[in-house]
C-alpha positions as a printed Julia matrix, in Angstrom:
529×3 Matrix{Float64}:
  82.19  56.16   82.37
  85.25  55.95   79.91
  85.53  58.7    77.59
  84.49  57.05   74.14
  87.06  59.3    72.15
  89.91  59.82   74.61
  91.5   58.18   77.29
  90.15  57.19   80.9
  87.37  58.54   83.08
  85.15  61.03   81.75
  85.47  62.25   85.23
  88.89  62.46   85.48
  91.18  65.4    83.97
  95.17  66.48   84.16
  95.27  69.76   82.71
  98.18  71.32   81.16
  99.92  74.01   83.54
 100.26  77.44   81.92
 104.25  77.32   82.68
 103.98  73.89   81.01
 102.02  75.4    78.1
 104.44  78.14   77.34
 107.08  75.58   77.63
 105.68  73.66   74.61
 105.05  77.36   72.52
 108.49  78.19   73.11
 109.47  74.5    71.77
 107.16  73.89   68.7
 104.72  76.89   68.43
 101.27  77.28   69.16
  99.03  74.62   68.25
  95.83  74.95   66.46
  93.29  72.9    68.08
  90.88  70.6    65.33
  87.39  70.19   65.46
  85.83  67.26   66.88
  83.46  64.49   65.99
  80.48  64.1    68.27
  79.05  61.18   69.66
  75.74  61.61   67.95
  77.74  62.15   64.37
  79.75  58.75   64.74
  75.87  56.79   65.7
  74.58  58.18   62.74
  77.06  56.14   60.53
  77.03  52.88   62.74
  75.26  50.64   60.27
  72.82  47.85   60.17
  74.23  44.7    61.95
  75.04  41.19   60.12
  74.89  39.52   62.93
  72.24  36.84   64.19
  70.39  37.27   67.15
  72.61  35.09   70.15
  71.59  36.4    73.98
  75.27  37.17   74.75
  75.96  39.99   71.96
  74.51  43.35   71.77
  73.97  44.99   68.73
  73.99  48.44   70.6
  74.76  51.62   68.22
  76.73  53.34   70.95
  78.84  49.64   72.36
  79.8   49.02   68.98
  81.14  52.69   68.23
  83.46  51.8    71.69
  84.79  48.71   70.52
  85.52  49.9    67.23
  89.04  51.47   68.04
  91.92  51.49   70.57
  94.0   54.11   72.01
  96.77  54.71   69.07
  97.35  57.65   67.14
  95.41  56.73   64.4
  93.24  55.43   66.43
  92.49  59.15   67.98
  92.6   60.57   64.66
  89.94  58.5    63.66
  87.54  58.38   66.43
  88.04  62.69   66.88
  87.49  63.22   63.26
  84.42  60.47   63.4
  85.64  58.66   60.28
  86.16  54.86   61.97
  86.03  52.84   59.25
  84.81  49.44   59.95
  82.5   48.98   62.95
  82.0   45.94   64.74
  78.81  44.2    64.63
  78.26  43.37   67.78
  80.02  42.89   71.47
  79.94  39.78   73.26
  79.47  39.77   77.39
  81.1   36.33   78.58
  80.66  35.92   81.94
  82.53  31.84   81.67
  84.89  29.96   79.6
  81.92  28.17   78.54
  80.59  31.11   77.14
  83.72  31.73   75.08
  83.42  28.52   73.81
  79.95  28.95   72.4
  80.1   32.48   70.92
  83.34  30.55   69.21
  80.95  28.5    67.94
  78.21  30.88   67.14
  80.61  33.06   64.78
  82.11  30.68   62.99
  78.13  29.71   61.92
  77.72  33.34   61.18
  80.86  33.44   59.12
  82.56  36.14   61.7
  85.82  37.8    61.76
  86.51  37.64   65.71
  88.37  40.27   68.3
  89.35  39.4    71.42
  88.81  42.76   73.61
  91.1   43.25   76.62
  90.38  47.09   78.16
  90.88  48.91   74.65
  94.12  50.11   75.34
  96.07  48.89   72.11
  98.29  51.95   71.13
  99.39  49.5    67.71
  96.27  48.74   66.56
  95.29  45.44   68.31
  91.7   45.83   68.21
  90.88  47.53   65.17
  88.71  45.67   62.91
  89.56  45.27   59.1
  86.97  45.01   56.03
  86.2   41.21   55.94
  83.16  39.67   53.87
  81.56  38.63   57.02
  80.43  40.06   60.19
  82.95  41.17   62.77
  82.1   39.65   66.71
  84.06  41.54   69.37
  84.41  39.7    72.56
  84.36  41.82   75.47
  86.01  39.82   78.65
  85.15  42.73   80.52
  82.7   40.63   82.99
  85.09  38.15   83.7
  87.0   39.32   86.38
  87.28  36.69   89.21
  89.94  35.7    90.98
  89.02  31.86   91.48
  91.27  30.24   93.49
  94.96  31.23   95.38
  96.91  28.51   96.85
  99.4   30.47   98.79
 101.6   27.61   99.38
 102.62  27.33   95.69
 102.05  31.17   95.2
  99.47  30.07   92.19
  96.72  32.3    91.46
  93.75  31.58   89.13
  92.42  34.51   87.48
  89.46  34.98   85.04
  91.18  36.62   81.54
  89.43  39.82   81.67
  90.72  41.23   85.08
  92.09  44.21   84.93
  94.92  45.9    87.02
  92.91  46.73   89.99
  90.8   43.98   89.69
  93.59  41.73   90.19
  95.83  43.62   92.69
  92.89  44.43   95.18
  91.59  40.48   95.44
  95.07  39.54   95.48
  96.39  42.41   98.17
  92.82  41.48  100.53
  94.73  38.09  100.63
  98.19  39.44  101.56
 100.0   39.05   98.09
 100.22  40.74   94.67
 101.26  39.88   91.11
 103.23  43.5    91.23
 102.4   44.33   87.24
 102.02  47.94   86.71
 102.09  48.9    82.94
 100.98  52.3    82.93
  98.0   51.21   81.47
  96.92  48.95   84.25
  93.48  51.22   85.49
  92.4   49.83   82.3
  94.7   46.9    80.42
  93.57  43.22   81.3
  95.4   40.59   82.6
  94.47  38.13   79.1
  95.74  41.31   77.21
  98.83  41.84   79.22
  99.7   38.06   77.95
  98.42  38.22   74.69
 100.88  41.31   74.04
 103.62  40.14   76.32
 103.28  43.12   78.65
 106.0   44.98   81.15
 104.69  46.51   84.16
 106.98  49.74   85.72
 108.13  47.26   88.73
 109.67  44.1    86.21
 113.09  44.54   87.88
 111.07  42.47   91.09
 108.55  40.89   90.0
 109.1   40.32   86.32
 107.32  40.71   82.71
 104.17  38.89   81.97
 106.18  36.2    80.34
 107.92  35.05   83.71
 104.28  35.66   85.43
 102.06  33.77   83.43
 102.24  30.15   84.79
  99.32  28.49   82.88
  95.49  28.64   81.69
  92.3   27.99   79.96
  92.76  29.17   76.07
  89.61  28.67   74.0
  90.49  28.57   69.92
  88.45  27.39   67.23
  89.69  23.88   67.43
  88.74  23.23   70.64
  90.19  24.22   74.14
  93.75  24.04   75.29
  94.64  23.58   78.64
  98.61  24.88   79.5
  99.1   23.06   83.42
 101.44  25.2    85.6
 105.05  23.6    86.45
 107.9   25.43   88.44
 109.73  24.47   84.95
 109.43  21.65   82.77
 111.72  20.28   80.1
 108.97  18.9    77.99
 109.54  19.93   74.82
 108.72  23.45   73.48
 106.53  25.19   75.82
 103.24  25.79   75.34
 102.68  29.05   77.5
 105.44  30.77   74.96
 103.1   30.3    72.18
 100.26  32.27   73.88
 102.08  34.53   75.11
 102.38  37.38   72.4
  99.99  35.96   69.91
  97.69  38.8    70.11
  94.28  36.94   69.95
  95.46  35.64   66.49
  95.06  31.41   68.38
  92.19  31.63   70.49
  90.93  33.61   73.68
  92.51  33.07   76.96
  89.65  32.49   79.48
  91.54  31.39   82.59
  94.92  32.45   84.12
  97.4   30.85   85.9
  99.71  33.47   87.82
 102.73  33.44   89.78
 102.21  36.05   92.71
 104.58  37.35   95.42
 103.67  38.25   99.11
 103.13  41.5    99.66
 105.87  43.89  100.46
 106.75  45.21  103.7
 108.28  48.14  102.54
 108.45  49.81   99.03
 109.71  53.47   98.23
 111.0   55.15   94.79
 113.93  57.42   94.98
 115.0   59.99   92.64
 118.82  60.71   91.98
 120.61  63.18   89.33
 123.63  62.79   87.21
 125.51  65.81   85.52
 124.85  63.76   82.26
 123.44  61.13   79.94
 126.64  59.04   79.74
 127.79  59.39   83.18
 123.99  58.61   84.36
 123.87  55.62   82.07
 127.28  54.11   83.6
 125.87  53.79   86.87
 122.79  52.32   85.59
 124.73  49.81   83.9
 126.93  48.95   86.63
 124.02  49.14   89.28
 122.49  46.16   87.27
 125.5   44.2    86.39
 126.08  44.03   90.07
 122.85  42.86   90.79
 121.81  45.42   92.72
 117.92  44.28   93.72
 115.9   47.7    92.87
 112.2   46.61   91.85
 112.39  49.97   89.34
 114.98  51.84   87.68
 113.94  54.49   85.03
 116.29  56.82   83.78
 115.32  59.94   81.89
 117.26  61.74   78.75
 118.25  65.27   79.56
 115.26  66.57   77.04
 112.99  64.59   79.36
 114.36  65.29   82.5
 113.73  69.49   81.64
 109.77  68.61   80.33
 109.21  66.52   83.69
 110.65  69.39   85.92
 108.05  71.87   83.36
 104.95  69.54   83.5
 105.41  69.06   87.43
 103.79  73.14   87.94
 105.39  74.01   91.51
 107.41  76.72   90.05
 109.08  77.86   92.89
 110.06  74.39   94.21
 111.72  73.78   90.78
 113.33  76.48   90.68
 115.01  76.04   94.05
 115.85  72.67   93.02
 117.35  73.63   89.95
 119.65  76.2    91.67
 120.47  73.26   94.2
 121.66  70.28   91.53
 123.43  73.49   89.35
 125.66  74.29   92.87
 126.17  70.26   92.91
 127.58  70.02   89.07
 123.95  69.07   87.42
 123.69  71.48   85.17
 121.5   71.83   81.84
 122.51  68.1    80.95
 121.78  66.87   84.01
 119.44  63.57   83.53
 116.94  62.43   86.41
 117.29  58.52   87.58
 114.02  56.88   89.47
 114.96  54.06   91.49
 112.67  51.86   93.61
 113.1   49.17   96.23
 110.48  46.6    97.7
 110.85  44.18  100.41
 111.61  43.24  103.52
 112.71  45.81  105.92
 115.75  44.52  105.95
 116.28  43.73  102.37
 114.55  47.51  101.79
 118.16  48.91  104.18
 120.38  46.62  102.29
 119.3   47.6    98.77
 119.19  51.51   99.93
 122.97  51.21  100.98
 124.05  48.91   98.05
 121.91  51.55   95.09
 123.25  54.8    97.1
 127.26  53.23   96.75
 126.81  52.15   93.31
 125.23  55.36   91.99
 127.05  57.98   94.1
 130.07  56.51   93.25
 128.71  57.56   89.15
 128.63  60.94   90.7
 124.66  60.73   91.13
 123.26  63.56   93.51
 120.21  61.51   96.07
 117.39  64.41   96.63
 115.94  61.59   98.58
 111.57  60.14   98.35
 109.61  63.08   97.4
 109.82  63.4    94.18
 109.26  59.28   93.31
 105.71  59.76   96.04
 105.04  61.78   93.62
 105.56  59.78   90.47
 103.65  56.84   92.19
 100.1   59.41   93.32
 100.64  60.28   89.04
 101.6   57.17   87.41
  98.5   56.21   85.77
  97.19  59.45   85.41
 100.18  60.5    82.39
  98.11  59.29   79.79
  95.0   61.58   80.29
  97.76  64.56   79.41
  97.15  63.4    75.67
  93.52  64.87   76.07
  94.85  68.28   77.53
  97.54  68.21   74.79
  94.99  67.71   71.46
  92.67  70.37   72.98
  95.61  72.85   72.58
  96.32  71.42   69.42
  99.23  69.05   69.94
  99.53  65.61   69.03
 101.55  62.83   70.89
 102.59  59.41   70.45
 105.24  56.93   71.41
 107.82  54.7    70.27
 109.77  51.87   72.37
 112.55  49.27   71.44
 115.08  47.38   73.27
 118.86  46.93   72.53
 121.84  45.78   74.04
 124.08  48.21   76.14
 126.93  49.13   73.25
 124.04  49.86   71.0
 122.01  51.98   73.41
 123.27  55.34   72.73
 123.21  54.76   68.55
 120.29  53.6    69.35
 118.58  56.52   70.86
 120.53  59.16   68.41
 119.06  57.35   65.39
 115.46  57.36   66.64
 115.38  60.96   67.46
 117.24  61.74   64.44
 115.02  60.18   62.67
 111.89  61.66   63.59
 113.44  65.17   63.32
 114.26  64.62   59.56
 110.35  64.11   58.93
 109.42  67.19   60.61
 112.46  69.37   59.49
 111.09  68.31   55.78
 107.47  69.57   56.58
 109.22  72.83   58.32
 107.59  72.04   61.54
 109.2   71.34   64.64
 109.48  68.34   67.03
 109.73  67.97   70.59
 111.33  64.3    71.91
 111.96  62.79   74.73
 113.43  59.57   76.05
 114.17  57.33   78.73
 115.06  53.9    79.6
 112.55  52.17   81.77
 113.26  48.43   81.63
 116.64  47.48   82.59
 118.09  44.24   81.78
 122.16  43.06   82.18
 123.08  43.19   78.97
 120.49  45.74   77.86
 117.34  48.37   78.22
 114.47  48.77   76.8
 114.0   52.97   74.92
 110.75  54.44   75.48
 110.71  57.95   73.45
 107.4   60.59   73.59
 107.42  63.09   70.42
 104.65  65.24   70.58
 104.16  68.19   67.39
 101.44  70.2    65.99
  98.37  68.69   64.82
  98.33  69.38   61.0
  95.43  71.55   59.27
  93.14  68.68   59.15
  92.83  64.78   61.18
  93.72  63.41   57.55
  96.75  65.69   57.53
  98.03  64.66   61.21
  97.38  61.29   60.33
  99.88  61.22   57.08
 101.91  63.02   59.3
 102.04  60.48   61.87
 102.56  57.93   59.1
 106.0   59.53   57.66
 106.97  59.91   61.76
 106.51  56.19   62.62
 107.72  54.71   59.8
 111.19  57.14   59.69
 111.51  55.44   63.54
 110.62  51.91   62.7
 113.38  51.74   59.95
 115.6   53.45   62.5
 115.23  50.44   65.15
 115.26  47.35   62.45
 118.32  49.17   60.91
 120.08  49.4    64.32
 119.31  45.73   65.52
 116.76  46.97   67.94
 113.41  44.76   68.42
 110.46  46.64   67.33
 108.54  46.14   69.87
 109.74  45.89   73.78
 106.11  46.18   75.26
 103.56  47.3    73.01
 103.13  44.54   70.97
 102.47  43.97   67.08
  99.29  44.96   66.21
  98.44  46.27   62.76
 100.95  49.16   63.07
 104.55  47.21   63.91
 103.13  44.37   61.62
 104.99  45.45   58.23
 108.41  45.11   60.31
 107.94  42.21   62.35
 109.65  39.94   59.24
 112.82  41.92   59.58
 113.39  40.36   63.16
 111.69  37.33   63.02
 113.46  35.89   59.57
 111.23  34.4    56.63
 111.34  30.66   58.35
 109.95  32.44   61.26
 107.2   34.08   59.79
 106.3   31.06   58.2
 106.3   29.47   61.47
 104.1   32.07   62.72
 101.77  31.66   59.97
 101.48  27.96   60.51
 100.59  28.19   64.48
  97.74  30.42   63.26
  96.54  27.83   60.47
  97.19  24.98   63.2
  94.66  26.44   66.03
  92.17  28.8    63.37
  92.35  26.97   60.03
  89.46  29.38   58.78
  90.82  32.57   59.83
  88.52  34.33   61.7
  90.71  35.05   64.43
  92.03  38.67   64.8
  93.32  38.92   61.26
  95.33  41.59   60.32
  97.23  41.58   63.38
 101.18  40.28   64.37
 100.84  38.92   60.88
């Protein structure tokens, strides 16, 4: 069963190391772990329903407490201190578009606010619900999960909305093929809410972000259904996929998916490479893509982050050889860590090796060869359950992410981290950060930094904590032409800076999709805008 206050399987743990633990006391002190909410003290406040009766929606204490928050910050802060806020008043089951399409119905009747639910894994705020006047419906598509037809000539899979990652890559990989999106979310994260943020999985160098996935569907809104057909690529006006995609449940609920999906490959292994430094590291990346080198990943890691990884991997001995080995080679205390995979063909998989070895060797890049990137691949999914080892020492942790072009990379970075050390050097606390580029594009990346610092005396503390840190950042990216979101999506939390990007005619355009397919409002609100 999911943890109801944390993230992933109850079952399931990745406890901090002891070197690892020192390694964050010697960093930012010794954290002072709060107390915790129990289950039974959050039911206790779950009140009455408004719902009516309807034979899809539960009105459950215990389902409603799970739906009520995501997997942000605040959204920890509020379900460990067991002051949630608004609760939902009941969770819908679908198990068919049809379905959708009546509990559309039924809410409107009841005067509901309605949430699509994906897996719950919103770190902005997605699924959150806000005080409205009426009753709040959250619709889980957790039962939909089918895949219901392939036709492998055209590569075209139909998928129900609320599949999530495994769901999707194990009826797709039984048939010889896979749609090859792996956000690290995807044990949990649904292919509807992959679209409905405009997701990046860890492999998009391959097989691409949601946006050049998603191929088509079934989206049920409160004006009736709308049906997006899959082309190869149409010039047919604006396209109707590109409004879905991104709209965060603010239009409608997508019920049925259209995907593009690639044959399996024959081969696919991650390699891990070190540079003496940050600029010389980023070079080679740069010129790697340029050149169209075909790699399916390419992550590269900041110096700070390349030191924590080597910490948090235990194996103390190994390390330590390793770090004696790259110091003999020139890789120093800068040195940065660069993950590179390659899927394919045999043949293509001997090609890429030779063209990614010449192109980052030649950047003075140090190959240690596959063992470290089998590694990254048994762990990928299991990162996230660190942030449940790290609040019961008494450590919080969140993330930010933005993309840029290359010239504005490295400002880019400096003025996030600098940033978020003003707002802790001003509390007299310290900060630990960490960064890395993990979506590679020609004339760009995408900058994914990890801050973690001590929890504050009390939840309502860390929480106006938190706020000073994530605004300080967010006016650090719209200041420095960075998007301010490259993955995550909107939500509630990115919300208040979405109109510096998008321009006041674009909010207003925005604004009018949303009036055009939910006149009333009951879709989502709060959320993108």
């Amino acid at each position: 069963m999911r943890r109801w206050n944390g993230w992933g399987e109850e079952t399931i743990d990745f406890p901090l190391a002891e070197n690892a633990y020192r390694f964050l006391v010697e960093r930012i002190g010794e954290g002072s772990p709060l107390p915790d909410a129990t289950l039974d003290d959050v039911l206790a406040q779950v009140p009455e329903s408004l719902l009516p009766d309807h034979s899809l929606v539960t009105k459950v204490p215990e389902e409603r407490i799970r739906h009520a928050r995501g997997q942000s910050l605040p959204d920890w802060l509020a379900l460990r201190s067991g002051n949630l806020g608004v609760f939902p008043d009941g969770v819908a089951y679908p198990v068919a578009s049809e379905d959708v399409r009546a509990l559309l119905v039924y809410g409107r009747e009841a005067g509901a606010v309605i949430i699509p639910y994906g897996g719950g894994t919103s770190v902005v705020g997605h699924i959150t619900p806000e005080k409205a006047e009426g009753p709040v419906l959250t619709i889980d598509m957790g039962k939909m999960t089918r895949l219901l037809s392939l036709d492998k000539e055209s590569q075209i899979a139909t998928f129900d909305a609320g599949a999530a990652g495994p769901d999707v890559e194990a009826q797709l990989r039984a048939q010889g093929y896979t749609l090859g999106h792996f956000p690290q979310s995807f044990e949990f994260s649904t292919l509807g809410g992959w679209i409905a943020t405009r997701s990046s999985g860890q492999q998009s160098l391959r097989y691409g972000r949601i946006e050049k996935l998603f191929a088509g569907g079934r989206v049920e809104t409160p004006e009736g259904t709308l049906q997006i057909p899959s082309f190869p690529a149409s010039a047919a006006g604006p396209d109707l996929r590109e409004i879905i995609l991104g709209s965060e449940g603010r239009l409608g609920v997508l019920t049925e998916i259209k995907v593009r999906v690639t044959e399996l490959p024959e081969r696919e292994r991650f390699h891990v490479m070190f540079f003496p430094d940050w600029h010389t590291a980023m070079n080679a990346v740069r010129h790697a893509i340029q050149g169209k080198t075909p790699l399916s990943m390419l992550r590269l890691s900041s110096a700070t982050e390349t030191q924590t990884q080597l910490a948090l991997a235990g194996h103390e001995r190994l390390v330590a050889w390793l770090e004696k080995l790259l110091a003999w080679r020139g890789a120093g205390a800068e040195k940065c860590m660069l993950m590179f995979g390659i899927s394919g063909t045999s043949t293509q998989y001997r090609t890429a090796l030779k063209q990614a070895l010449r192109a980052f060797r030649g950047g003075t890049g140090f190959h240690i060869g596959k063992y470290l990137g089998h590694k990254w691949v048994e762990n990928r999914f299991r990162a996230p359950y660190l942030r449940n080892s790290l609040w019961e020492k008494g450590y919080a942790v969140d993330t930010l992410e933005t993309a840029t072009d290359w010239q504005n990379v490295d400002h880019m970075v400096d003025a996030i981290e600098a940033a978020l050390r003003g707002v802790l050097a001003r509390e007299r606390e310290r900060i630990h950060i960490f960064t890395h580029l993990s979506h590679i594009y020609s004339q760009g990346a995408s900058i994914y930094t990890t801050y973690l610092f001590r929890v504050g005396k009390t939840h309502q503390e860390t929480f106006a904590l938190w706020e000073h840190l994530k605004s300080a950042a967010s006016q650090a990216i719209i200041e420095n032409h960075g998007t301010i979101s490259h993955q995550h999506g909107v939500g509630i939390d990115h919300a208040p800076y979405l109109a510096a990007e998008k321009g006041e005619l674009g909010i207003a355009a925005i604004k009018t999709l949303c009036r055009q397919f939910d006149p009333e409002g009951m879709m989502n609100p709060g959320k993108l805008v």
